[in-house]
mmCIF file as Biopython writes it, N, C-alpha, C and O atoms, coordinates in Angstrom:
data_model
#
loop_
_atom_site.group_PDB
_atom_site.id
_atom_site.type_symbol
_atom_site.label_atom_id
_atom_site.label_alt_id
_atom_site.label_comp_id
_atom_site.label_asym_id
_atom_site.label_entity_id
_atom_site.label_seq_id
_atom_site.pdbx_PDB_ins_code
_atom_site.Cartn_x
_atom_site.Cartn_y
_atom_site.Cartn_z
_atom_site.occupancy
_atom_site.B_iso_or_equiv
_atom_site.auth_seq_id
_atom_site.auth_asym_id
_atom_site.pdbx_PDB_model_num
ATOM 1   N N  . UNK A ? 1  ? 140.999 -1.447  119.576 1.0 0.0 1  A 1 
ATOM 2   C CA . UNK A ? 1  ? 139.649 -1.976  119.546 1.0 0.0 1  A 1 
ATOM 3   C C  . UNK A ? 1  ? 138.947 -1.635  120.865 1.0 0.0 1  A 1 
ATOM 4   O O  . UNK A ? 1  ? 139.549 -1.700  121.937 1.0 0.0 1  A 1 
ATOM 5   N N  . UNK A ? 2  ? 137.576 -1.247  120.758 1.0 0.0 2  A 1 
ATOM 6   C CA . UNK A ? 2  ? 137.372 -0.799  121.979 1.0 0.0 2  A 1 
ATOM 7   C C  . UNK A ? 2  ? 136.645 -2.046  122.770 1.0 0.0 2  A 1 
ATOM 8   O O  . UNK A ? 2  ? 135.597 -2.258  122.159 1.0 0.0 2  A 1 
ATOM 9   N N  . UNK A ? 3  ? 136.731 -2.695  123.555 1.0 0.0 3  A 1 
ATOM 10  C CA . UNK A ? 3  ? 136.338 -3.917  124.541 1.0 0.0 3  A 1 
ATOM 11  C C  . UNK A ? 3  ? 135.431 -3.086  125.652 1.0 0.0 3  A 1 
ATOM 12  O O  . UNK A ? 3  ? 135.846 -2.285  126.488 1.0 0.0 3  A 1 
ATOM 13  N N  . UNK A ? 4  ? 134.062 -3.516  125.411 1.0 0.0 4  A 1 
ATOM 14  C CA . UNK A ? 4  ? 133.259 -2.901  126.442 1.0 0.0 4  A 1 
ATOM 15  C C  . UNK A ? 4  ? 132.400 -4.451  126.685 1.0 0.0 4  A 1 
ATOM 16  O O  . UNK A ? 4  ? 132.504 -5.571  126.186 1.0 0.0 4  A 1 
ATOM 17  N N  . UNK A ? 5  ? 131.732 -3.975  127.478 1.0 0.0 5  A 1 
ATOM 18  C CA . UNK A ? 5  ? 130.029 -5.052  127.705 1.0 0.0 5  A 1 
ATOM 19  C C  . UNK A ? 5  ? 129.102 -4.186  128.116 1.0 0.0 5  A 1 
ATOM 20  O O  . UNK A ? 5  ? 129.253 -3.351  129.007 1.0 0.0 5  A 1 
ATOM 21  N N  . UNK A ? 6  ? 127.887 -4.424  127.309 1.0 0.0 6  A 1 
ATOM 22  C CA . UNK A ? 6  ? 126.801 -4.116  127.251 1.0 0.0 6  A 1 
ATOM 23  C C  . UNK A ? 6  ? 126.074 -4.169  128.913 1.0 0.0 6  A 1 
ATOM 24  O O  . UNK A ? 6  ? 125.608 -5.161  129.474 1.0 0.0 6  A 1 
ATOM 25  N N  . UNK A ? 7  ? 126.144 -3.138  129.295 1.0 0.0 7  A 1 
ATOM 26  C CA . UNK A ? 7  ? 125.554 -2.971  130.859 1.0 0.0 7  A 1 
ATOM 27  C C  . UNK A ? 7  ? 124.145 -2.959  130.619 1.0 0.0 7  A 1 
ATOM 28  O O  . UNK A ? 7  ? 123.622 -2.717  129.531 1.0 0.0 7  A 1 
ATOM 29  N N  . UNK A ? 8  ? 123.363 -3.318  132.034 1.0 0.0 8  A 1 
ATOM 30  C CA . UNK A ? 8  ? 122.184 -2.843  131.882 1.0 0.0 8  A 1 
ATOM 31  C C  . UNK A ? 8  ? 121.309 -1.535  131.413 1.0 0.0 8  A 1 
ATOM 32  O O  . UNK A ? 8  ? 120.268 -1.572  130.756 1.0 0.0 8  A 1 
ATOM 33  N N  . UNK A ? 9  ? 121.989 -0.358  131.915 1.0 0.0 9  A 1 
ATOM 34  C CA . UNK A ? 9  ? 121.284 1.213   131.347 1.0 0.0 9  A 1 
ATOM 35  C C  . UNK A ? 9  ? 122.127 0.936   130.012 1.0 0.0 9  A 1 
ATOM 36  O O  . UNK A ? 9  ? 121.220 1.175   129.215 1.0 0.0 9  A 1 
ATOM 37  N N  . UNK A ? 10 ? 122.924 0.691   129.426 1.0 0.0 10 A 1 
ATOM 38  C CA . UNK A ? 10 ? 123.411 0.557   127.779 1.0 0.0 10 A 1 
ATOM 39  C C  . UNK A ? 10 ? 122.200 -0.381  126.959 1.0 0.0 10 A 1 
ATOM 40  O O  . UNK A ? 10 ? 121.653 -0.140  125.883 1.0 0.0 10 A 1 
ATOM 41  N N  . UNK A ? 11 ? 122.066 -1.186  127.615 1.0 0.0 11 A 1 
ATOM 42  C CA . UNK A ? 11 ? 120.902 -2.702  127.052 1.0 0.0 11 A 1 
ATOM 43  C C  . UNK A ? 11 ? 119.491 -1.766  126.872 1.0 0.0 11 A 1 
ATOM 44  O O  . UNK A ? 11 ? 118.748 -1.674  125.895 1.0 0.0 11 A 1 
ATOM 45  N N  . UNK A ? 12 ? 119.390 -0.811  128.804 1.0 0.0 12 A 1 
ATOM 46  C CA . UNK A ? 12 ? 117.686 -0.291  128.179 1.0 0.0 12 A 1 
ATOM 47  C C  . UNK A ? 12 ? 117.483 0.711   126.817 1.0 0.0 12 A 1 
ATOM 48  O O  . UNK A ? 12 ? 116.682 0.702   125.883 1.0 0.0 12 A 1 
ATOM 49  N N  . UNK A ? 13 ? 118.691 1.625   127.215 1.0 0.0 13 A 1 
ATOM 50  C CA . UNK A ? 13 ? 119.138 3.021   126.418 1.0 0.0 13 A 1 
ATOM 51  C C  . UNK A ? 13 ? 118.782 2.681   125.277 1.0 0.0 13 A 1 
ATOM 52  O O  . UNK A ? 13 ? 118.160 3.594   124.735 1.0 0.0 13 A 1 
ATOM 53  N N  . UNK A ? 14 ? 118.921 1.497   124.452 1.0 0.0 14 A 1 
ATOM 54  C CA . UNK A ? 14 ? 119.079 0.678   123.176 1.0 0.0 14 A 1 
ATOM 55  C C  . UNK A ? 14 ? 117.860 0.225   123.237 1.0 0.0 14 A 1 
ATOM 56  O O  . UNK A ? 14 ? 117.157 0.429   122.247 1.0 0.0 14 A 1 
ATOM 57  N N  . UNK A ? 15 ? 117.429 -0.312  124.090 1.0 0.0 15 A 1 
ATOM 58  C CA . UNK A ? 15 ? 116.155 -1.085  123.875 1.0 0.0 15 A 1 
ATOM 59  C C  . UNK A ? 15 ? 114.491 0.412   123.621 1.0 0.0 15 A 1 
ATOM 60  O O  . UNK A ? 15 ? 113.492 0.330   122.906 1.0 0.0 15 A 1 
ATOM 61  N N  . UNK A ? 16 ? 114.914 1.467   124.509 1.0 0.0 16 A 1 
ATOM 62  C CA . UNK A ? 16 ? 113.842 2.338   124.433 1.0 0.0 16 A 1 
ATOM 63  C C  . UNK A ? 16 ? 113.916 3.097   123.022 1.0 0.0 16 A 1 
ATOM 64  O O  . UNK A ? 16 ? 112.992 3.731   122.512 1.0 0.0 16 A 1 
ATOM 65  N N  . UNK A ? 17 ? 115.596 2.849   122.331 1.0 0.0 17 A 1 
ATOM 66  C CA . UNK A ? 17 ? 115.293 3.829   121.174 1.0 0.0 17 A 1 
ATOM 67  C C  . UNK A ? 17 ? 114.771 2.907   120.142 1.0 0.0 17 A 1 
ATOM 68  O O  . UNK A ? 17 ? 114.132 3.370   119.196 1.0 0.0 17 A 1 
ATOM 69  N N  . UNK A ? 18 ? 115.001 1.593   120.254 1.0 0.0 18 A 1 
ATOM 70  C CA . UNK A ? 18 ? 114.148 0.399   119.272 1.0 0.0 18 A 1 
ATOM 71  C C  . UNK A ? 18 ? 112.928 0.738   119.452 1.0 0.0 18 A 1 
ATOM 72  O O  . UNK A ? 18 ? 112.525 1.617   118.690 1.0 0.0 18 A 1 
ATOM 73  N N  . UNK A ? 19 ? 112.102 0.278   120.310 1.0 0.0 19 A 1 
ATOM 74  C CA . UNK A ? 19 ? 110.730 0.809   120.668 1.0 0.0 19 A 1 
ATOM 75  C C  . UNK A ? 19 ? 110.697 1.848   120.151 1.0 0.0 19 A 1 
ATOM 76  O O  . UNK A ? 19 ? 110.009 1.854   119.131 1.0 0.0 19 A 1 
ATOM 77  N N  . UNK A ? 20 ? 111.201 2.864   120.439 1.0 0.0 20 A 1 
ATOM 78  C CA . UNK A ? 20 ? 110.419 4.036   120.094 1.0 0.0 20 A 1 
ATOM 79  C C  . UNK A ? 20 ? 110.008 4.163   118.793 1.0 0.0 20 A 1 
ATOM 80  O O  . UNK A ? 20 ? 109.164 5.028   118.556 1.0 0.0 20 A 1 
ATOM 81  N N  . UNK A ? 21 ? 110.525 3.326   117.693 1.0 0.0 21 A 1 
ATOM 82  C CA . UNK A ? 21 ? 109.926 3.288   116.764 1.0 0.0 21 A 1 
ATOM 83  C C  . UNK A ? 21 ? 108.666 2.691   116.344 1.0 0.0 21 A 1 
ATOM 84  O O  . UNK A ? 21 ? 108.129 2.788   115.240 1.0 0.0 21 A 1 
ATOM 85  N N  . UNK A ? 22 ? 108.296 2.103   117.304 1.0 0.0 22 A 1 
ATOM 86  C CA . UNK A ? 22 ? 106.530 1.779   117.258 1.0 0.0 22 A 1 
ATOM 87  C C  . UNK A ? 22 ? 106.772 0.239   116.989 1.0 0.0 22 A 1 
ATOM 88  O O  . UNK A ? 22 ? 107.861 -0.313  116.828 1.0 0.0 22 A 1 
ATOM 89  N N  . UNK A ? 23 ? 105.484 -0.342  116.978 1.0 0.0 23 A 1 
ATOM 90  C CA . UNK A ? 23 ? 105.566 -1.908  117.297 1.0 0.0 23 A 1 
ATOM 91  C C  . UNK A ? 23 ? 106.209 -2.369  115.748 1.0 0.0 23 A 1 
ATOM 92  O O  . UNK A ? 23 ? 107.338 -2.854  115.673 1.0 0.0 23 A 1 
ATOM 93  N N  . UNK A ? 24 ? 105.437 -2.176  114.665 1.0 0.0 24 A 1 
ATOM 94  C CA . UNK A ? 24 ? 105.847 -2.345  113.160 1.0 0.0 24 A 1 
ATOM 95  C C  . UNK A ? 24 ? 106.983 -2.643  113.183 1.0 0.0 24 A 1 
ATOM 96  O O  . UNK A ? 24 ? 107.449 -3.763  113.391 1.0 0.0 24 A 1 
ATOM 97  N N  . UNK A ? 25 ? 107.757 -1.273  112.885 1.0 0.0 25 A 1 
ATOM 98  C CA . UNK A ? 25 ? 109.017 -1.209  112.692 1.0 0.0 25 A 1 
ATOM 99  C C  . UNK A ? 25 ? 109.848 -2.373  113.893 1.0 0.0 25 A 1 
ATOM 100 O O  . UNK A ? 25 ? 110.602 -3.202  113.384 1.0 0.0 25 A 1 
ATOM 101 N N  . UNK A ? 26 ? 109.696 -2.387  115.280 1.0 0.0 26 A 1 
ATOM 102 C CA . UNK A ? 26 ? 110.473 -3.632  115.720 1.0 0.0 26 A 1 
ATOM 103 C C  . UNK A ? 26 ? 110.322 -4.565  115.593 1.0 0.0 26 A 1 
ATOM 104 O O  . UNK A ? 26 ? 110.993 -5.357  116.255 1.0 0.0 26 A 1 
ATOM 105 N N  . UNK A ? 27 ? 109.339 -5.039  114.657 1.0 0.0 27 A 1 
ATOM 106 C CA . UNK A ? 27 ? 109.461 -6.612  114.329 1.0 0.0 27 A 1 
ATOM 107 C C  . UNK A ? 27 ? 109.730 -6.589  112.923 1.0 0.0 27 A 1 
ATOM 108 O O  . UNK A ? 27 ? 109.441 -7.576  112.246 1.0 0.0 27 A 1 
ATOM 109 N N  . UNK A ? 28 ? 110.235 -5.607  112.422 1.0 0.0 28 A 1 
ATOM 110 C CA . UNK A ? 28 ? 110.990 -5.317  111.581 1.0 0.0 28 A 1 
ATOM 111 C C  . UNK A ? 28 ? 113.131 -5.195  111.628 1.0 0.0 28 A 1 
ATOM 112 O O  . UNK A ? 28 ? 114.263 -5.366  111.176 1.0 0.0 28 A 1 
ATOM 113 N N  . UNK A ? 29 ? 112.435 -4.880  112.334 1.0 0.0 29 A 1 
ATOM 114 C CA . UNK A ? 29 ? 114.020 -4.707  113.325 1.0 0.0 29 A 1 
ATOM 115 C C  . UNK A ? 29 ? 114.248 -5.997  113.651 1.0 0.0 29 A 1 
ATOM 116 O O  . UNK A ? 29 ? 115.219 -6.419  113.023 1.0 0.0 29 A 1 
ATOM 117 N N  . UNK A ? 30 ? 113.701 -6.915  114.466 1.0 0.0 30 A 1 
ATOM 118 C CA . UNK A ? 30 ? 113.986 -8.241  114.948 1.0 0.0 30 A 1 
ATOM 119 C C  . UNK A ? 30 ? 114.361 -8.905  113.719 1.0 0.0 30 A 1 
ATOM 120 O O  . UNK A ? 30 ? 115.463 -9.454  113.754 1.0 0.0 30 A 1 
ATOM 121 N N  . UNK A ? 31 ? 113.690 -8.988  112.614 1.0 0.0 31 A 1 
ATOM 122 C CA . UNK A ? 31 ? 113.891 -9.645  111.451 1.0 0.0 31 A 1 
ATOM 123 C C  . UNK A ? 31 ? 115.526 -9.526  110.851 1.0 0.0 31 A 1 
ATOM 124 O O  . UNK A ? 31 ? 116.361 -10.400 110.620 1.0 0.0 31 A 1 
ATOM 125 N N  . UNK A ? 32 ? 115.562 -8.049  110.719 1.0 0.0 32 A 1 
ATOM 126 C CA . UNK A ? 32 ? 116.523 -7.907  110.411 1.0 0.0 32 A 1 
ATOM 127 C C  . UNK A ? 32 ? 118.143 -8.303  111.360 1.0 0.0 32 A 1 
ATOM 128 O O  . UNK A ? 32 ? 119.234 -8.740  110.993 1.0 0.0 32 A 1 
ATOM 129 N N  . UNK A ? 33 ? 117.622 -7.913  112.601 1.0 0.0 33 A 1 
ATOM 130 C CA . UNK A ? 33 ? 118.835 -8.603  113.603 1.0 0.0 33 A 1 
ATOM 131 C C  . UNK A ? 33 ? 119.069 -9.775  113.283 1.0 0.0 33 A 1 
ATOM 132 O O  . UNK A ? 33 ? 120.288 -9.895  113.160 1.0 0.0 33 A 1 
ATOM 133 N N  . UNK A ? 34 ? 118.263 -11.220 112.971 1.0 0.0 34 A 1 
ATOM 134 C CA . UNK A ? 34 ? 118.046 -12.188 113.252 1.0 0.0 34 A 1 
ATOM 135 C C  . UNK A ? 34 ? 118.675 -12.492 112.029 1.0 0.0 34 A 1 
ATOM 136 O O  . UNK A ? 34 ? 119.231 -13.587 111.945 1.0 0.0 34 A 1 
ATOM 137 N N  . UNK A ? 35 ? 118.698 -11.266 110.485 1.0 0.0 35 A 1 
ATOM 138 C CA . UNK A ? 35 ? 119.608 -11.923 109.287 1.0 0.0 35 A 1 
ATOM 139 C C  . UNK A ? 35 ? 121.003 -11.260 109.412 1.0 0.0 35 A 1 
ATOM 140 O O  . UNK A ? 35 ? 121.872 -11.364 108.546 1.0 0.0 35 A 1 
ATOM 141 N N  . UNK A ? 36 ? 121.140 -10.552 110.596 1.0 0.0 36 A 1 
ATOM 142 C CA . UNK A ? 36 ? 122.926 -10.349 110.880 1.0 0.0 36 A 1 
ATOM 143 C C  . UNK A ? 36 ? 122.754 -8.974  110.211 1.0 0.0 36 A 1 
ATOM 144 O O  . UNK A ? 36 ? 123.849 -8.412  110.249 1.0 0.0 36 A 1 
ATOM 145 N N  . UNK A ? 37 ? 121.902 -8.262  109.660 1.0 0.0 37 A 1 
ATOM 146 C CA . UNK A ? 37 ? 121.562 -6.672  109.667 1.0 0.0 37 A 1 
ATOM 147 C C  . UNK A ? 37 ? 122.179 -6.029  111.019 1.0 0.0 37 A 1 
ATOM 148 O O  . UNK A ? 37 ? 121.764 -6.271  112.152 1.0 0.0 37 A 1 
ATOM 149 N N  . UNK A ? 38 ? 123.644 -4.842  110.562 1.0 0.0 38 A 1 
ATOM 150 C CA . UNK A ? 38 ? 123.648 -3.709  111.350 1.0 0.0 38 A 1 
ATOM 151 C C  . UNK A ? 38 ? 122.826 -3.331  112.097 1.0 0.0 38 A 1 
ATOM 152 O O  . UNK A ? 38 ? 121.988 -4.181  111.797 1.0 0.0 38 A 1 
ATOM 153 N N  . UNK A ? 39 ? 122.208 -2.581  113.058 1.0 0.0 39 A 1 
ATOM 154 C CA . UNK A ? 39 ? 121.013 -1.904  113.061 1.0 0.0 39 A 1 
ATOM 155 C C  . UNK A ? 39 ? 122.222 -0.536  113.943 1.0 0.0 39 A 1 
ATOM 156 O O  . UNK A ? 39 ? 123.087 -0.579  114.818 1.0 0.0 39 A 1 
ATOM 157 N N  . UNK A ? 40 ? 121.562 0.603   113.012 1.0 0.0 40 A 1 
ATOM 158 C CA . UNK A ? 40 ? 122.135 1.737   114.180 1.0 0.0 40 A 1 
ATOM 159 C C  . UNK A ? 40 ? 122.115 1.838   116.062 1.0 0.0 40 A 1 
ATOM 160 O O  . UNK A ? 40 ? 122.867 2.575   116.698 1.0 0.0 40 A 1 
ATOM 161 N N  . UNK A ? 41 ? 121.222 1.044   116.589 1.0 0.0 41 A 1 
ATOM 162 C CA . UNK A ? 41 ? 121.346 0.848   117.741 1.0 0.0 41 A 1 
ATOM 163 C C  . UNK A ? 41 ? 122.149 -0.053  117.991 1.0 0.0 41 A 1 
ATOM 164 O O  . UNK A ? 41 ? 122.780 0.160   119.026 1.0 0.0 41 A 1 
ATOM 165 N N  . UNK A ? 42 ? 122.416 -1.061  117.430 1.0 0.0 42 A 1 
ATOM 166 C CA . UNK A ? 42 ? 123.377 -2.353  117.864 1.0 0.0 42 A 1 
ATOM 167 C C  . UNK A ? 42 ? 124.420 -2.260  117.075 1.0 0.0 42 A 1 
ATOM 168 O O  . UNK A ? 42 ? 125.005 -3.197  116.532 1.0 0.0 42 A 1 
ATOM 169 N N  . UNK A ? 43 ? 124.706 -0.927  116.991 1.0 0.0 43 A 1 
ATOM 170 C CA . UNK A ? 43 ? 126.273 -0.864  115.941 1.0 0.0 43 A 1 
ATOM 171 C C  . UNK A ? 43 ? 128.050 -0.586  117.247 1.0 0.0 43 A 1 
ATOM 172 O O  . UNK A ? 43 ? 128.589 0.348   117.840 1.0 0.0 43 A 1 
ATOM 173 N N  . UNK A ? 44 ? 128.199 -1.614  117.113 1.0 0.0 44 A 1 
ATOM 174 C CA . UNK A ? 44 ? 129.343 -1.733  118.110 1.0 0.0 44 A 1 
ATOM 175 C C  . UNK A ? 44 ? 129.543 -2.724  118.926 1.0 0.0 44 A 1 
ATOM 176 O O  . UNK A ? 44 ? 130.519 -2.767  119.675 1.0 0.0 44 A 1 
ATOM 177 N N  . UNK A ? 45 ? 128.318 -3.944  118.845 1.0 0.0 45 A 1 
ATOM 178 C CA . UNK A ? 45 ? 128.016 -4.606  119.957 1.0 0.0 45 A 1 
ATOM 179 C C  . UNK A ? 45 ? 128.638 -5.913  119.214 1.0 0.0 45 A 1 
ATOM 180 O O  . UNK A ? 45 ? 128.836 -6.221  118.039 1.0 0.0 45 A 1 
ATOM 181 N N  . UNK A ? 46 ? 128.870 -6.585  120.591 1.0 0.0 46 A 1 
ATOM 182 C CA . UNK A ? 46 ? 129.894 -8.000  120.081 1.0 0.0 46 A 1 
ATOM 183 C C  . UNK A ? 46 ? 128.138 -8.961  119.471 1.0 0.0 46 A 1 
ATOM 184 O O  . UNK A ? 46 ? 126.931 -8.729  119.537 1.0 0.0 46 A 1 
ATOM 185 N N  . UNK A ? 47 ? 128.970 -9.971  118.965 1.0 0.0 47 A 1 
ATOM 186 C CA . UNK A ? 47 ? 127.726 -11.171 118.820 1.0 0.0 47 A 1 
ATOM 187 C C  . UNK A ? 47 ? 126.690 -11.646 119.848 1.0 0.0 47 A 1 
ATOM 188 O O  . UNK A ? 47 ? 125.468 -11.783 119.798 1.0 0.0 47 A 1 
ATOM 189 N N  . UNK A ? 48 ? 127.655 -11.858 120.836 1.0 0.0 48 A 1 
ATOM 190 C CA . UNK A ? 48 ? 126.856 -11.756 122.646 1.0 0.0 48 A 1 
ATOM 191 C C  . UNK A ? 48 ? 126.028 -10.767 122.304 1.0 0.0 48 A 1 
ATOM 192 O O  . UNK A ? 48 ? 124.945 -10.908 121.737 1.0 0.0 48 A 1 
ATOM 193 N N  . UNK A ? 49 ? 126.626 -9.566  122.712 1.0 0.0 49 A 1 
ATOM 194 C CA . UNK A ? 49 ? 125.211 -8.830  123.092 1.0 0.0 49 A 1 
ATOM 195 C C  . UNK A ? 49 ? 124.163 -8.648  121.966 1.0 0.0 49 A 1 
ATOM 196 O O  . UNK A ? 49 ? 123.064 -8.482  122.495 1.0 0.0 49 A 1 
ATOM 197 N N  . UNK A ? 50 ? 124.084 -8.615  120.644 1.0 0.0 50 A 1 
ATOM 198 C CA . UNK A ? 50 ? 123.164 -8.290  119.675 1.0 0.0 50 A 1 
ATOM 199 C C  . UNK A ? 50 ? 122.399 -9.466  120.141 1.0 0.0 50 A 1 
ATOM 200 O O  . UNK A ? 50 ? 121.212 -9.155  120.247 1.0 0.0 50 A 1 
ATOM 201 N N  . UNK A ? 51 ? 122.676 -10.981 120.533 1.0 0.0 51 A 1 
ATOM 202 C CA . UNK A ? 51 ? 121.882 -11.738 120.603 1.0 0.0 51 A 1 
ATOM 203 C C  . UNK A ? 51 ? 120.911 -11.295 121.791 1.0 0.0 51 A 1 
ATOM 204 O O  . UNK A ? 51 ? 119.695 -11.157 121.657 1.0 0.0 51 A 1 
ATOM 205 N N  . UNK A ? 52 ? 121.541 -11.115 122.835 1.0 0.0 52 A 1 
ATOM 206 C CA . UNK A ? 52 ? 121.034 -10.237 124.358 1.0 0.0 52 A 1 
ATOM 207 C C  . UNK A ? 52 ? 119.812 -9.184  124.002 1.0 0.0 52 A 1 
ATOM 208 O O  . UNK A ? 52 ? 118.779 -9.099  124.667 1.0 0.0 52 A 1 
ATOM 209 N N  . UNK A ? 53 ? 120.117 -8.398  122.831 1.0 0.0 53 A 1 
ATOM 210 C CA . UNK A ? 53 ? 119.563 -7.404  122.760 1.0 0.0 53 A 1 
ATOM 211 C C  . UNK A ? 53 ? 118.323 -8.111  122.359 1.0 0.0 53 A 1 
ATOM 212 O O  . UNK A ? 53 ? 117.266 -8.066  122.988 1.0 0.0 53 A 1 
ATOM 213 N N  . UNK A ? 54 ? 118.633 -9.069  120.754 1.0 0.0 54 A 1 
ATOM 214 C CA . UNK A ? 54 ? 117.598 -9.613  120.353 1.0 0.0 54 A 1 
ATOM 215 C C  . UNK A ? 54 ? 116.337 -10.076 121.155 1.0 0.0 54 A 1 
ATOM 216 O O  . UNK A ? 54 ? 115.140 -9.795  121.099 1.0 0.0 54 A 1 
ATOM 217 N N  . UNK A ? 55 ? 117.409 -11.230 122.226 1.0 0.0 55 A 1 
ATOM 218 C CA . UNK A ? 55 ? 116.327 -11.855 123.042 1.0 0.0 55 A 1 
ATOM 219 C C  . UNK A ? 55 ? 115.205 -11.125 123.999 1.0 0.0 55 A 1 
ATOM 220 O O  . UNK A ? 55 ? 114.060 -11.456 124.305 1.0 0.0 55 A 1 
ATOM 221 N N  . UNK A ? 56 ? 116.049 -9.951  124.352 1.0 0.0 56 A 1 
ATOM 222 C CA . UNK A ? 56 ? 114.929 -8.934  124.807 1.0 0.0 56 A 1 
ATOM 223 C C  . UNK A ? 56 ? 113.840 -8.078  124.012 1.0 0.0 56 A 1 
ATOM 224 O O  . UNK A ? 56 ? 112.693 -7.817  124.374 1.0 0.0 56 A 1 
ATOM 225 N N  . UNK A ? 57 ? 114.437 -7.739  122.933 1.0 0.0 57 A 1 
ATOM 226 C CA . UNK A ? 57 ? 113.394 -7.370  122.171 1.0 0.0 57 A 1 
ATOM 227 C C  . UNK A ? 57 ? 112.199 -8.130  121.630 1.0 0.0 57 A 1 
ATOM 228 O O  . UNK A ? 57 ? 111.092 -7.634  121.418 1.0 0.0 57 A 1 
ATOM 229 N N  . UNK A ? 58 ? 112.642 -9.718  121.380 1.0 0.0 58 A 1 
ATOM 230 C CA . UNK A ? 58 ? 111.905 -10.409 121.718 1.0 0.0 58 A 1 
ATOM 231 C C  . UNK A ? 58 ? 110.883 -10.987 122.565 1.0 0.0 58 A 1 
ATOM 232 O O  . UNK A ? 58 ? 109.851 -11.594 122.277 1.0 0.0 58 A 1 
ATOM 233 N N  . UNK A ? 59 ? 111.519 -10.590 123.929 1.0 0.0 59 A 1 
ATOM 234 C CA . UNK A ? 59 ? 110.416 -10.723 124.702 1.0 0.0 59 A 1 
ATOM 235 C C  . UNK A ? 59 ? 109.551 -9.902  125.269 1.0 0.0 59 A 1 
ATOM 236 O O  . UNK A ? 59 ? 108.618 -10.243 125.996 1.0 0.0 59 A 1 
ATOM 237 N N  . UNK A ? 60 ? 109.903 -8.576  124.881 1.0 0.0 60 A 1 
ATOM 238 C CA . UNK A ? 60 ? 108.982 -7.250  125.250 1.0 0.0 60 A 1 
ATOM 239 C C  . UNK A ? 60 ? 107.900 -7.365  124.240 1.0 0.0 60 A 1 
ATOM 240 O O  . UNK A ? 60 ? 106.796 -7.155  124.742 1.0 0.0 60 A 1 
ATOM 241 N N  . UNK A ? 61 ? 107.867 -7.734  122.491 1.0 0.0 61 A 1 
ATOM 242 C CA . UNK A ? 61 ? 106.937 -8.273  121.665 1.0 0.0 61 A 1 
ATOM 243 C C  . UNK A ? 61 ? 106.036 -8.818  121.917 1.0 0.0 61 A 1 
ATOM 244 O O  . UNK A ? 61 ? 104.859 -8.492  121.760 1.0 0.0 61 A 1 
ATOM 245 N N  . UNK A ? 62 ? 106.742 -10.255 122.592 1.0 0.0 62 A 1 
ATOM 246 C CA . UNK A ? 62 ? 105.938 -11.072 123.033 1.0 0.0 62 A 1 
ATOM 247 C C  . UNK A ? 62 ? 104.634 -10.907 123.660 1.0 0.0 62 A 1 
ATOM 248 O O  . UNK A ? 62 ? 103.636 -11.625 123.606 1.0 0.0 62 A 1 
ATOM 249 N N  . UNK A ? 63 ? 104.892 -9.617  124.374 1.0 0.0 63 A 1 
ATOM 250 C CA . UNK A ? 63 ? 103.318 -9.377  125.050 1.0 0.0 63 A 1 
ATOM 251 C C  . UNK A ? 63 ? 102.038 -8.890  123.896 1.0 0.0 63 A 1 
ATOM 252 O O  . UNK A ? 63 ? 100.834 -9.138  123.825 1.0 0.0 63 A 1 
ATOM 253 N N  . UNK A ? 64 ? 102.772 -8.270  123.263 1.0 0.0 64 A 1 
ATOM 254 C CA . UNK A ? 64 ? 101.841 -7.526  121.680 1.0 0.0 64 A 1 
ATOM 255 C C  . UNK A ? 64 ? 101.312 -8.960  121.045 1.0 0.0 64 A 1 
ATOM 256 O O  . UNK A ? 64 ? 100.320 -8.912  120.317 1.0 0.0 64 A 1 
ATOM 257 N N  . UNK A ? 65 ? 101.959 -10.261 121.305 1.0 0.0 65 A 1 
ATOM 258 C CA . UNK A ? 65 ? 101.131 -11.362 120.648 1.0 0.0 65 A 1 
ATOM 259 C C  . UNK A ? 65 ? 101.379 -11.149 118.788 1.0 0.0 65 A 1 
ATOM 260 O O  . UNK A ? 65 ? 102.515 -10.870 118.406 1.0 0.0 65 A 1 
ATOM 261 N N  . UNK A ? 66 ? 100.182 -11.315 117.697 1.0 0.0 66 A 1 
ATOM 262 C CA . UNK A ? 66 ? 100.610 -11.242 116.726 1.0 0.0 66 A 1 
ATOM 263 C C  . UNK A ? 66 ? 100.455 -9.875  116.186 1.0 0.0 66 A 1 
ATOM 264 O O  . UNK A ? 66 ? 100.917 -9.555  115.091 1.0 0.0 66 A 1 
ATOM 265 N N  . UNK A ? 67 ? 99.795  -9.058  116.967 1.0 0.0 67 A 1 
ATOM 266 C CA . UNK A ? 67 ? 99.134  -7.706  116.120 1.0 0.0 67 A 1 
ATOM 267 C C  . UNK A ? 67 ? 99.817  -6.717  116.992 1.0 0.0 67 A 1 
ATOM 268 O O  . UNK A ? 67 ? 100.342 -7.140  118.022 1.0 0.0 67 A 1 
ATOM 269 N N  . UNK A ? 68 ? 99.883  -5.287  116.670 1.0 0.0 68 A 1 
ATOM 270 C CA . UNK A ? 68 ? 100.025 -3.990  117.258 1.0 0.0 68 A 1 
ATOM 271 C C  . UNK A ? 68 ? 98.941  -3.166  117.159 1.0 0.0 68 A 1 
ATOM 272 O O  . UNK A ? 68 ? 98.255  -2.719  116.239 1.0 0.0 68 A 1 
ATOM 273 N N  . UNK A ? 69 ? 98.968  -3.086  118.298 1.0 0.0 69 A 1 
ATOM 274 C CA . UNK A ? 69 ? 97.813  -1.819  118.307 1.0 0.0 69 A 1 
ATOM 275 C C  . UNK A ? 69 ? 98.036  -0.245  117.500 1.0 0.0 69 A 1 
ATOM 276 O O  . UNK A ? 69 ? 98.961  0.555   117.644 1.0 0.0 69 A 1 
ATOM 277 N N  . UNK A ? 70 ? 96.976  -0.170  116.731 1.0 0.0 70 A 1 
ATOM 278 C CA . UNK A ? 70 ? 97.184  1.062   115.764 1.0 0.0 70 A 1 
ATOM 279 C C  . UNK A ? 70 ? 97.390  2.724   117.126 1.0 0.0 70 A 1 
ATOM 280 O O  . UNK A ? 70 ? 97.570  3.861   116.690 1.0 0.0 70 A 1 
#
């Protein structure tokens, strides 16, 4: 089994290829994290970190408020 932890450049690496799919799709993504959905970026990661990941993706959103800019 491979035993790692999610470092910081592993956390951004993950976090810039979420984003990069545009605002939509990551609160699409959040949704799905949040029902225990795989996501190809968070495929390997213990429960800890998907939550880690979540909470950050969460709070980078947060600034977008309820809408995305087209």
């Amino acid at each position: 089994m491979d035993v790692r932890h999610l470092d910081d450049s592993s956390l951004e690496a993950r976090l810039e290829a979420l984003c990069a799919k545009g605002c939509r799709q990551v609160r699409r993504d959040i949704v799905a994290l949040e029902s225990g959905v795989e996501l190809p970026e968070a495929q390997g990661l213990t429960s800890d970190e998907r939550n880690r990941l979540l909470a950050e993706l969460k709070q980078i959103m947060a600034v977008y408020g309820d809408t995305c800019r087209l």
